[in-house]
C-alpha positions as semicolon CSV with decimal commas, in nm:
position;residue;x (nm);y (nm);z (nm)
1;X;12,849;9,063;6,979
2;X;12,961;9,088;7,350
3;X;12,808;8,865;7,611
4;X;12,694;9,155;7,809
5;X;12,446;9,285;7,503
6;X;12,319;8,941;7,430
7;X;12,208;8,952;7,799
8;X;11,997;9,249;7,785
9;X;11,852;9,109;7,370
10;X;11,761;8,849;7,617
11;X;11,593;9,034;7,870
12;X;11,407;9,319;7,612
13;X;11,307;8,984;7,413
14;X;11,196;8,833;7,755
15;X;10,950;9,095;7,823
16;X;10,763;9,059;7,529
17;X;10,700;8,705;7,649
18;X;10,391;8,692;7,843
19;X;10,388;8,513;8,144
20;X;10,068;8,313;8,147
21;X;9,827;8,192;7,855
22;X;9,538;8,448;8,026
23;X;9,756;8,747;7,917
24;X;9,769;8,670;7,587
25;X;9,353;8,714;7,506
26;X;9,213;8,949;7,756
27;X;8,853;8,971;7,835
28;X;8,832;8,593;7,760
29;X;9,015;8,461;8,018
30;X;9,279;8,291;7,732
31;X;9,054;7,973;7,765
32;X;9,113;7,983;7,373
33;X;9,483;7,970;7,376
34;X;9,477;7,754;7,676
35;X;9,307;7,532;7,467
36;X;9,524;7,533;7,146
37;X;9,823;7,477;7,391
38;X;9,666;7,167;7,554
39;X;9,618;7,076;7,209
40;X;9,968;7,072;7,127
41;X;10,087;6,889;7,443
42;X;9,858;6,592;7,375
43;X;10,010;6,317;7,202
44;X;9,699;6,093;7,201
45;X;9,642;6,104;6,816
46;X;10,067;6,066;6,799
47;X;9,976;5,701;6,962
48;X;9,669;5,614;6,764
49;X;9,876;5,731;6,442
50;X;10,195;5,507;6,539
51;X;9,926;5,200;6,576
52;X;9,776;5,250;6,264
53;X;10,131;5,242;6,065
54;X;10,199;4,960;6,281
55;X;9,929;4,759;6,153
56;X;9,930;4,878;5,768
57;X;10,313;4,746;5,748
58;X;10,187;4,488;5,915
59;X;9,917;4,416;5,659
60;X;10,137;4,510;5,350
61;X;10,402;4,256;5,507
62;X;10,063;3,938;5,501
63;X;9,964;4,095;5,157
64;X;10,307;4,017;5,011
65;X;10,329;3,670;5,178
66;X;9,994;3,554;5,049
67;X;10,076;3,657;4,699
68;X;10,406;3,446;4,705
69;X;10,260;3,189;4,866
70;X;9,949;3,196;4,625
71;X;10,161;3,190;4,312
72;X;10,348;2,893;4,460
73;X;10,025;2,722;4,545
74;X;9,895;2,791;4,199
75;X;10,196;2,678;3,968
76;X;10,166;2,328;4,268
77;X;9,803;2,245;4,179
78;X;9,828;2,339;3,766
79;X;10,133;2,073;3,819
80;X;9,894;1,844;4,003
81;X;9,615;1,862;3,702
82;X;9,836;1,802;3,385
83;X;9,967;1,480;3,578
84;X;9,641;1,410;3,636
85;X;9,487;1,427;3,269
């Protein structure tokens, strides 16, 4: 495909593009699709989400500590009370 008729599939495809969020639900004032699109730029919930995987591999990583650490301590003290009998 030549240059030149990519151009104008650019251009016919352009126009179909409206220009502002208004356009796109008349009579409303495109408050609704203003709306969804401020939706999509926030990355609020992106942050809150990134904390919250933060602190369950976080949690997963104690979890996995304590159990070592708890087998250890219990194989130390059933040591402890057969010496002791």
């Amino acid at each position: 495909m030549p240059i030149s008729e990519l151009t104008s599939l650019s251009r016919e495809t352009a126009s179909f593009i409206p220009r502002k969020a208004e356009s796109l639900s008349p009579g409303t004032g495109g408050t609704t699709v203003k709306t969804f699109f401020a939706f999509l730029k926030d990355e609020s919930g992106a942050t809150a989400i990134e904390y919250g995987l933060i602190a369950a591999g976080i949690s997963v990583a104690i979890i996995a500590i304590v159990n070592a650490l708890g087998t250890q301590l219990n194989a130390k003290f059933t040591s402890i009370s057969t010496q002791l009998k």
